[in-house]
C-alpha positions as protocol buffer text, in pm:
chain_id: "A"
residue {
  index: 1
  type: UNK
  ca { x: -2204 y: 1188 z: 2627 }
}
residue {
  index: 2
  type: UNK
  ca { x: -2373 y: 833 z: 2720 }
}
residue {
  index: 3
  type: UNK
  ca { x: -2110 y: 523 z: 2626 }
}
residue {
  index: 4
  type: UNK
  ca { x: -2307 y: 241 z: 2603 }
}
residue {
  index: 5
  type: UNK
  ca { x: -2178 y: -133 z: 2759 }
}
residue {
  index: 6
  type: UNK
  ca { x: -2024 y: -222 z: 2422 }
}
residue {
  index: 7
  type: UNK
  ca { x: -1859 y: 114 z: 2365 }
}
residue {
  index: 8
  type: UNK
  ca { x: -1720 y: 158 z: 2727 }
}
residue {
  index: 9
  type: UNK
  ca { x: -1580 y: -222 z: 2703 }
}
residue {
  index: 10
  type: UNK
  ca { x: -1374 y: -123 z: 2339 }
}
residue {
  index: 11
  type: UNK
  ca { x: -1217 y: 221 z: 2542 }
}
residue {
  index: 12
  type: UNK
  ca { x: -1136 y: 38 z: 2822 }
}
residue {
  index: 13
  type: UNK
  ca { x: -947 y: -274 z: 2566 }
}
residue {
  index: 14
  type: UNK
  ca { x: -765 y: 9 z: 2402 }
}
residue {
  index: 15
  type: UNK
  ca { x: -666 y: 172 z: 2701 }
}
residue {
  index: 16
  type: UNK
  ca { x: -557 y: -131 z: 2848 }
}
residue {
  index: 17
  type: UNK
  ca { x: -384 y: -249 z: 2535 }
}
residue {
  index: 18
  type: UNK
  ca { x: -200 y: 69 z: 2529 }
}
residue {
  index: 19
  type: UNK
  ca { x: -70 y: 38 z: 2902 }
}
residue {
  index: 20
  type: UNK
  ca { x: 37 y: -298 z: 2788 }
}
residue {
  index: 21
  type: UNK
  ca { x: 259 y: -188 z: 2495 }
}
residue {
  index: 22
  type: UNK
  ca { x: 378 y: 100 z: 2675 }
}
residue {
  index: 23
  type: UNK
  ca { x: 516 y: -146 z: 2940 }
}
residue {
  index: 24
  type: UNK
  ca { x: 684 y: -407 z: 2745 }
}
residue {
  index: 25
  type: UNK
  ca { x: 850 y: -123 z: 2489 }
}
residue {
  index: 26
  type: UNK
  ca { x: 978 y: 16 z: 2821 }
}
residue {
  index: 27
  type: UNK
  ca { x: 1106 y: -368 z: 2939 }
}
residue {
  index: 28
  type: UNK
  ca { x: 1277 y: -440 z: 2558 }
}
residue {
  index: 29
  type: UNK
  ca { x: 1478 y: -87 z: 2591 }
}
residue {
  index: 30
  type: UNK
  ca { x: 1570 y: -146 z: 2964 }
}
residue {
  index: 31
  type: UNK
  ca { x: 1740 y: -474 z: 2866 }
}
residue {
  index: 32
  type: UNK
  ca { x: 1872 y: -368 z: 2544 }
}
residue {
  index: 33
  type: UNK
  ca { x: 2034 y: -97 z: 2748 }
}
residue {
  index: 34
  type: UNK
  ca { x: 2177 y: -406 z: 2981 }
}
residue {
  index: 35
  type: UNK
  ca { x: 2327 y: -522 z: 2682 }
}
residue {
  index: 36
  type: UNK
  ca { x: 2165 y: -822 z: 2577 }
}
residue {
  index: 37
  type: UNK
  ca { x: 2106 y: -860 z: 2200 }
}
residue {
  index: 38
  type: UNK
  ca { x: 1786 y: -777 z: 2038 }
}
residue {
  index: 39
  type: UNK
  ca { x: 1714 y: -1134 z: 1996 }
}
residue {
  index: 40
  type: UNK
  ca { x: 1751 y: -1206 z: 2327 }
}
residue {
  index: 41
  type: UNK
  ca { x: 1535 y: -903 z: 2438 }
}
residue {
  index: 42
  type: UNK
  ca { x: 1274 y: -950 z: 2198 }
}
residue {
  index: 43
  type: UNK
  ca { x: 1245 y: -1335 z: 2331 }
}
residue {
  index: 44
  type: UNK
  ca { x: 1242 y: -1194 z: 2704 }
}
residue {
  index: 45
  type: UNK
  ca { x: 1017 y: -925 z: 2638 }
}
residue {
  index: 46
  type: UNK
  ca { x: 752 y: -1144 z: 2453 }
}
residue {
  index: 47
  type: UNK
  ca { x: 724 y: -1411 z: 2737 }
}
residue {
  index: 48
  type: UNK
  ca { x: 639 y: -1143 z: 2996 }
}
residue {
  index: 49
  type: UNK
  ca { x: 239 y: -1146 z: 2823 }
}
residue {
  index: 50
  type: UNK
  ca { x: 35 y: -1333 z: 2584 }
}
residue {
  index: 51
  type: UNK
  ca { x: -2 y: -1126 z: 2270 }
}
residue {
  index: 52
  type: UNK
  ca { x: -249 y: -1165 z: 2011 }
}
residue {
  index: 53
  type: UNK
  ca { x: -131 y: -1102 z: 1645 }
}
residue {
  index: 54
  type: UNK
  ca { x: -216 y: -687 z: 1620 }
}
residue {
  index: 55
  type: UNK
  ca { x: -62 y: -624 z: 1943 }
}
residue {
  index: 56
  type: UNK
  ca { x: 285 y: -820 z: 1862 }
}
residue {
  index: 57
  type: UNK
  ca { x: 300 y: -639 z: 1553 }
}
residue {
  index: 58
  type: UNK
  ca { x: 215 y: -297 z: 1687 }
}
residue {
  index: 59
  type: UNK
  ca { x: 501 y: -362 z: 1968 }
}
residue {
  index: 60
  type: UNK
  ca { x: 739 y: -480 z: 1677 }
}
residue {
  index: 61
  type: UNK
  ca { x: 735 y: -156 z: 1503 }
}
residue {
  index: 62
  type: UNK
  ca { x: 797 y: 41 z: 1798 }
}
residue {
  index: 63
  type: UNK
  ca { x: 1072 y: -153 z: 1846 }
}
residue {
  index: 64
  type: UNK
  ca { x: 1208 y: -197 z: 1520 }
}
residue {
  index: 65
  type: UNK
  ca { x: 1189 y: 228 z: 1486 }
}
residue {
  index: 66
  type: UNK
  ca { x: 1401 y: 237 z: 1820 }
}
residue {
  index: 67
  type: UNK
  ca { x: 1646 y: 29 z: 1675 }
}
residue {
  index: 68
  type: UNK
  ca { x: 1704 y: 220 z: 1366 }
}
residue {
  index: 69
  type: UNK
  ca { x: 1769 y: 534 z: 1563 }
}
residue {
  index: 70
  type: UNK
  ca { x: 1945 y: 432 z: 1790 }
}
residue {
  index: 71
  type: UNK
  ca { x: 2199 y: 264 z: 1550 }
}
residue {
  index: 72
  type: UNK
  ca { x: 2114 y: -129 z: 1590 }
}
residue {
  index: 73
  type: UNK
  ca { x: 1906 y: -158 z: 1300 }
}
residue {
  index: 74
  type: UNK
  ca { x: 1781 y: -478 z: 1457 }
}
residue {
  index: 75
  type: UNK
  ca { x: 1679 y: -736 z: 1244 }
}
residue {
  index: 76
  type: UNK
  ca { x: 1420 y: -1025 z: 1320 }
}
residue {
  index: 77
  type: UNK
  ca { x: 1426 y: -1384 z: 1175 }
}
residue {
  index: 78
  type: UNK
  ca { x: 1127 y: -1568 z: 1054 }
}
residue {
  index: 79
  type: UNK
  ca { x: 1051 y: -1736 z: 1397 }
}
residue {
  index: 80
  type: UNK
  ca { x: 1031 y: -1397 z: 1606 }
}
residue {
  index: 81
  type: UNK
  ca { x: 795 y: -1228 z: 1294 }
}
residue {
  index: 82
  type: UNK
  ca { x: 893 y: -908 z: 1333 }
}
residue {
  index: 83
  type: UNK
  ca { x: 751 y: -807 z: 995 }
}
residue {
  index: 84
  type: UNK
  ca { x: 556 y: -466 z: 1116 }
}
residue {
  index: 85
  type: UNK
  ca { x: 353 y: -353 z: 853 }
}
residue {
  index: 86
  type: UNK
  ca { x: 11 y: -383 z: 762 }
}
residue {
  index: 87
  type: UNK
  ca { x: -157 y: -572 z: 493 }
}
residue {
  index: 88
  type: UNK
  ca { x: -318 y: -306 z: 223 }
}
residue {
  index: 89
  type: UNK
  ca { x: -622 y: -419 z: 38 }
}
residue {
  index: 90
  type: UNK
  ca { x: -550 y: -254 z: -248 }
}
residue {
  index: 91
  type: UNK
  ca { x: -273 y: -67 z: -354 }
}
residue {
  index: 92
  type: UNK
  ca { x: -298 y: 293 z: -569 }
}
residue {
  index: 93
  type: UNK
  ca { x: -13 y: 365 z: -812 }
}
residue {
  index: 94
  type: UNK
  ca { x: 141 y: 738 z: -791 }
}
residue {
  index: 95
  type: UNK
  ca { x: 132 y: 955 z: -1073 }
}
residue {
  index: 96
  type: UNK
  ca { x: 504 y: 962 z: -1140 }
}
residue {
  index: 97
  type: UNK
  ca { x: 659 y: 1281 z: -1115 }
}
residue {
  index: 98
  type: UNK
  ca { x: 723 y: 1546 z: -1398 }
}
residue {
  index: 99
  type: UNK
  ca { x: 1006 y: 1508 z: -1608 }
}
residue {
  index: 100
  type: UNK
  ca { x: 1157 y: 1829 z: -1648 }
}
residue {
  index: 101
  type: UNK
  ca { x: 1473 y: 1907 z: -1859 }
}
residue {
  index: 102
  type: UNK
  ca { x: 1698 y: 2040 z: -1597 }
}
residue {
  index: 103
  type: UNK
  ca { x: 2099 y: 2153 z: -1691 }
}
residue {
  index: 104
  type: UNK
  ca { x: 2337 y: 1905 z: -1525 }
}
residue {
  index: 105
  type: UNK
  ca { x: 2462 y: 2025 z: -1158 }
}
residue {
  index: 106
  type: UNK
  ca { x: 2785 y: 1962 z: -1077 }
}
residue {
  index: 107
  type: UNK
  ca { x: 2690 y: 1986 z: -704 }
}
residue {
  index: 108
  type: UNK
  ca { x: 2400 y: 1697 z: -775 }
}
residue {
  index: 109
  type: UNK
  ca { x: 2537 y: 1497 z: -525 }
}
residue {
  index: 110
  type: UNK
  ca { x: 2633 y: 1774 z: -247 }
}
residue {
  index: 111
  type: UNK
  ca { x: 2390 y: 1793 z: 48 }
}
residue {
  index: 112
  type: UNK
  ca { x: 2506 y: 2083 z: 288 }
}
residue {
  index: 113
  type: UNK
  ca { x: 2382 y: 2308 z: 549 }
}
residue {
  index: 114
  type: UNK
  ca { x: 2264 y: 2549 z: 256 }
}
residue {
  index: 115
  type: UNK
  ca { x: 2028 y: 2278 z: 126 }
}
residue {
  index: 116
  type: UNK
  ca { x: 1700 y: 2189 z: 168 }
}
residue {
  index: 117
  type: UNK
  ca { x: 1555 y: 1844 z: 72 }
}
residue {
  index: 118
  type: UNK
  ca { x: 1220 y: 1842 z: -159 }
}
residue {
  index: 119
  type: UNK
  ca { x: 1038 y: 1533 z: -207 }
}
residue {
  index: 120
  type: UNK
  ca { x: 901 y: 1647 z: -474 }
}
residue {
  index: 121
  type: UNK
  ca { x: 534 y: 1478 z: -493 }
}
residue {
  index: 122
  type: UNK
  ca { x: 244 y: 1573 z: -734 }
}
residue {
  index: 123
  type: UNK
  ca { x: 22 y: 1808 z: -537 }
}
residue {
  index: 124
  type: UNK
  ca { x: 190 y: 1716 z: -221 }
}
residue {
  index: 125
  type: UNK
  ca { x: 571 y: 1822 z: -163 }
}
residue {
  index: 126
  type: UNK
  ca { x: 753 y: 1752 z: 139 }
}
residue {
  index: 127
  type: UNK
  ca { x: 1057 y: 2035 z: 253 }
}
residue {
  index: 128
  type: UNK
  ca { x: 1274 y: 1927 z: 534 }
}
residue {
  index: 129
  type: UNK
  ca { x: 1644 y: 2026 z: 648 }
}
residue {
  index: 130
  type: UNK
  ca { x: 1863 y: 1779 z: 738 }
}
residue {
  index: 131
  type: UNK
  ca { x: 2172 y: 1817 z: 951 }
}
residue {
  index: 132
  type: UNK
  ca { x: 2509 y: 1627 z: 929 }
}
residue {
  index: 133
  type: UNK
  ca { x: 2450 y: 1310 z: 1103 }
}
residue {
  index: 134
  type: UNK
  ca { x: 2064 y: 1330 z: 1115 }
}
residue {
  index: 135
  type: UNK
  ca { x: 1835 y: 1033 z: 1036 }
}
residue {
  index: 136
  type: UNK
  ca { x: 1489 y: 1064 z: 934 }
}
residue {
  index: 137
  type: UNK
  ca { x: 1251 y: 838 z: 935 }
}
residue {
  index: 138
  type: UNK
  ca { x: 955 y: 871 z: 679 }
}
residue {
  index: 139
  type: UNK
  ca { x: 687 y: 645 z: 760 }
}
residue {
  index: 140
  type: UNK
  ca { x: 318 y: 625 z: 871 }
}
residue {
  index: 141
  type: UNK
  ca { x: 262 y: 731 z: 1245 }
}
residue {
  index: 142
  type: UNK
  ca { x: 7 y: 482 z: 1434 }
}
residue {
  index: 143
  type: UNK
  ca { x: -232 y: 638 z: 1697 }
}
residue {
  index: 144
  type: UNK
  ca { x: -153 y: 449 z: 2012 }
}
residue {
  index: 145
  type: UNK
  ca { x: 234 y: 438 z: 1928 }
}
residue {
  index: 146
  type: UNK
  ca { x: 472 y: 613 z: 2174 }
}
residue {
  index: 147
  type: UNK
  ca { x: 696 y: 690 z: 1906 }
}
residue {
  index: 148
  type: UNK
  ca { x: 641 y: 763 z: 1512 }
}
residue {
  index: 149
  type: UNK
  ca { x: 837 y: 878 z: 1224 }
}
residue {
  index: 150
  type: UNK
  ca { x: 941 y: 1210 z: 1169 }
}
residue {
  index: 151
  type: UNK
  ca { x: 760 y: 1237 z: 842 }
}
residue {
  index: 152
  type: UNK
  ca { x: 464 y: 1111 z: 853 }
}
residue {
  index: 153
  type: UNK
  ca { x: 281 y: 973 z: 525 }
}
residue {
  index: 154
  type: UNK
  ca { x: -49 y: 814 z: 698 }
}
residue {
  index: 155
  type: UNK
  ca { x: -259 y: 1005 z: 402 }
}
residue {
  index: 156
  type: UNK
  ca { x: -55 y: 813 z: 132 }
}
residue {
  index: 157
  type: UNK
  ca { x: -118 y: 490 z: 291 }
}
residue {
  index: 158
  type: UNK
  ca { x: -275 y: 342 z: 9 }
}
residue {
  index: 159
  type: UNK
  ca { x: 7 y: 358 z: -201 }
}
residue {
  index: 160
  type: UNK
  ca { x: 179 y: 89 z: 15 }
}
residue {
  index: 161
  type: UNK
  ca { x: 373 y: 290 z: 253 }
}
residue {
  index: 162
  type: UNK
  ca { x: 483 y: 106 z: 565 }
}
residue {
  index: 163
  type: UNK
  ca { x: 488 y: 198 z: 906 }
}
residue {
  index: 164
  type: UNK
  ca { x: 873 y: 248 z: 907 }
}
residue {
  index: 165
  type: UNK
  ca { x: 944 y: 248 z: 577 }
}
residue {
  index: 166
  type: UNK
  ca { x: 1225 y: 419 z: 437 }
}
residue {
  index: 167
  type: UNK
  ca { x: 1506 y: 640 z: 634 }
}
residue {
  index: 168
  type: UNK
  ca { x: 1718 y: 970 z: 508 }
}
residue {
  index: 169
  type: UNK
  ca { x: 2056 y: 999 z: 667 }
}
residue {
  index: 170
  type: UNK
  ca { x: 2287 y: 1273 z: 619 }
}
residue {
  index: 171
  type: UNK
  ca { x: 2657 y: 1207 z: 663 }
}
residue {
  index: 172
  type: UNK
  ca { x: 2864 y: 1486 z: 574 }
}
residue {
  index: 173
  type: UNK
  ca { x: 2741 y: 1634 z: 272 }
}
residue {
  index: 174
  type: UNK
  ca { x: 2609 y: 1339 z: 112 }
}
residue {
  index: 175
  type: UNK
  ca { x: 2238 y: 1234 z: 175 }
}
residue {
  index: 176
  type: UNK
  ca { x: 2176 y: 843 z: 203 }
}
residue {
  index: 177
  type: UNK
  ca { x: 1831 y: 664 z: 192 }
}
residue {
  index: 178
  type: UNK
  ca { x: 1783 y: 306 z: 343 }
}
residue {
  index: 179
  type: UNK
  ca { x: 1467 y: 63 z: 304 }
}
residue {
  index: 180
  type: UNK
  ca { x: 1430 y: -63 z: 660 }
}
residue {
  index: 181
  type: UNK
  ca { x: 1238 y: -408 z: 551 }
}
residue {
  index: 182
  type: UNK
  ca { x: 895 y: -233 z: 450 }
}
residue {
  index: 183
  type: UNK
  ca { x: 653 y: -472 z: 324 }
}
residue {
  index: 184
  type: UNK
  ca { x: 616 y: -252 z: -71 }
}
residue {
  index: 185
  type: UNK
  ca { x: 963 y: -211 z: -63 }
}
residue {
  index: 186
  type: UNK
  ca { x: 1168 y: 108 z: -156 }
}
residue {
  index: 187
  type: UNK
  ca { x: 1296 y: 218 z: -494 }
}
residue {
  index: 188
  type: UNK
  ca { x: 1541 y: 424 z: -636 }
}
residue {
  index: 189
  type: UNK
  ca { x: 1546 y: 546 z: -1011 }
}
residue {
  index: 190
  type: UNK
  ca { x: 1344 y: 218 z: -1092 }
}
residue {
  index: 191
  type: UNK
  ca { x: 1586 y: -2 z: -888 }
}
residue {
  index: 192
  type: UNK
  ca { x: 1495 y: -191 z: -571 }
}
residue {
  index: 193
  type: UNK
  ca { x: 1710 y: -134 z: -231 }
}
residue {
  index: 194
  type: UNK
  ca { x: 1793 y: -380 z: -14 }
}
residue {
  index: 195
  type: UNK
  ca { x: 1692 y: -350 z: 333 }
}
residue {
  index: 196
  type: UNK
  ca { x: 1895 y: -161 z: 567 }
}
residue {
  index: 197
  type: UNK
  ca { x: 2174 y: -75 z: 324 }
}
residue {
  index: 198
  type: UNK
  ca { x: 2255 y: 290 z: 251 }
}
residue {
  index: 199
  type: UNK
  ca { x: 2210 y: 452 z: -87 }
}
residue {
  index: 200
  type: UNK
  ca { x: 2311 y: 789 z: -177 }
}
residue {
  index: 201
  type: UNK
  ca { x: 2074 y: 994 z: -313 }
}
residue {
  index: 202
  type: UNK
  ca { x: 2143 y: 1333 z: -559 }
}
residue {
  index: 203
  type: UNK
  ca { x: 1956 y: 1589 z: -723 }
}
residue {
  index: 204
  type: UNK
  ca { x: 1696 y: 1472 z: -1004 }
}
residue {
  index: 205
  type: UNK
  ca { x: 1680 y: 1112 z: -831 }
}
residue {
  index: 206
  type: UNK
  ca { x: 1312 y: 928 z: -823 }
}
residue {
  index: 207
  type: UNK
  ca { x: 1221 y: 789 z: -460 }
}
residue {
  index: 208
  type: UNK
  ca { x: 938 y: 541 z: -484 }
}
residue {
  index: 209
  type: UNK
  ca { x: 804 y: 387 z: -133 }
}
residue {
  index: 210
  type: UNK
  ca { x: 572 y: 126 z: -230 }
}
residue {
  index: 211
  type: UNK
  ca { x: 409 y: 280 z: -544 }
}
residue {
  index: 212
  type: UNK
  ca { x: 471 y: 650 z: -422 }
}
residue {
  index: 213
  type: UNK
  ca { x: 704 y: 855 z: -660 }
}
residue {
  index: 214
  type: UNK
  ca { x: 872 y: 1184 z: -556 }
}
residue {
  index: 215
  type: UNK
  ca { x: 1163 y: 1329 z: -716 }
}
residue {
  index: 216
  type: UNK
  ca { x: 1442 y: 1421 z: -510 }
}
residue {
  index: 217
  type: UNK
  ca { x: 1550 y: 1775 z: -556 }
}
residue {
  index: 218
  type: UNK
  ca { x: 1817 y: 1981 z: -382 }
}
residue {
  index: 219
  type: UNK
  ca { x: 1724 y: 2309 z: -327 }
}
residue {
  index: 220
  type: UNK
  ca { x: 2017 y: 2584 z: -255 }
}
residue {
  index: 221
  type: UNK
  ca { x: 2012 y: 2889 z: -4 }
}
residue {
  index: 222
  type: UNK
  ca { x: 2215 y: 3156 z: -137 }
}
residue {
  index: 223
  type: UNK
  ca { x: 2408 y: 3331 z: 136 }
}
residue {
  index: 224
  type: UNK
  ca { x: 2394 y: 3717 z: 30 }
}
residue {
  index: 225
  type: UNK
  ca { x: 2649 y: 3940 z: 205 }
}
């Protein structure tokens, strides 16, 4: 296959751009590591190369995703504009999700190791397990990232969905869900989060990430002797 002078110069940007992310991701977590606050990284790390607007961004929400797993949950002022996702054109509104008449659980709030976690969305549900202590990240993964979330919602992008969006986090047997500072914001039973603060979820909830409804159901695994 012939690449002609235009095409061959756009591979070898990307390429180059990539090497260049990949290098100063590597730099922020080595100094994190060193213990010097993310502030302080982030500052070091961005003086080390010009960056044009796309690029900072890109390198933003690799960094901002390494944060939330690894516990930091680093937060950027204004100045540093960490703000990582992308601006939609137009955002569709999900069909909300059936209402069905279900009997009241009194295990609606109890997430074990016998449950699995539906997000129940029309035409497209999501199953996942979750362990205690586990953190997922649902999100949209971005083709020259070195690190994505573990549920990946690229095809609903046009509902508003963020690059890091939302995250699930088990803690005993309750299952939490945090905004982590998405652009569309996150929403629970009609109610906004706030970013970065934990919210437990239980059976029959509705999840909304931008304008993407699911409802939350708990499904059990009877253990048969």
């Amino acid at each position: 296959m012939r690449l002609f002078k235009g095409q061959i110069k756009s591979v070898t940007n990307e390429q180059s751009q990539n090497e260049q992310l990949k290098r100063l991701f590597t730099e922020f977590v080595r100094l994190r590591q060193n213990n010097h606050a993310p502030e302080e990284a982030w500052r070091m790390t961005q003086s080390q190369a010009v960056l044009d607007r796309q690029t900072r961004r890109h390198l933003a929400a690799m960094i901002q995703l390494w944060e939330t797993r690894n516990g930091h949950h680093y937060k950027a002022s204004e100045k540093t504009d960490i703000n990582t996702t992308a601006v939609f054109p137009a955002i569709r509104t999900s069909p909300k999700p059936a209402e069905v008449t279900e009997p009241k659980r009194p295990d609606a709030a109890i997430f074990s190791d016998q449950t699995t976690l539906l997000l129940d969305i029309p035409k497209h549900p999501i199953r996942v397990k979750i362990a205690d202590g586990q953190e997922i990240i649902l999100g949209r993964a971005a083709p020259a990232s070195i690190i994505g979330p573990d549920i990946d919602l690229s095809e609903f992008s046009e509902y508003g969905i963020s690059r890091i969006h939302a995250t699930l986090r088990r803690q005993e047997k309750t299952l939490y869900v945090a905004d982590l500072g998405s652009r569309h914001h996150t929403f629970l039973n009609g109610e906004q989060l706030v970013p970065n603060q934990l919210y437990p979820l239980k059976h029959g909830d509705e999840l909304r990430l931008g304008t993407l409804a699911a409802r939350v159901r708990f499904e059990r695994v009877s253990l048969s002797v």
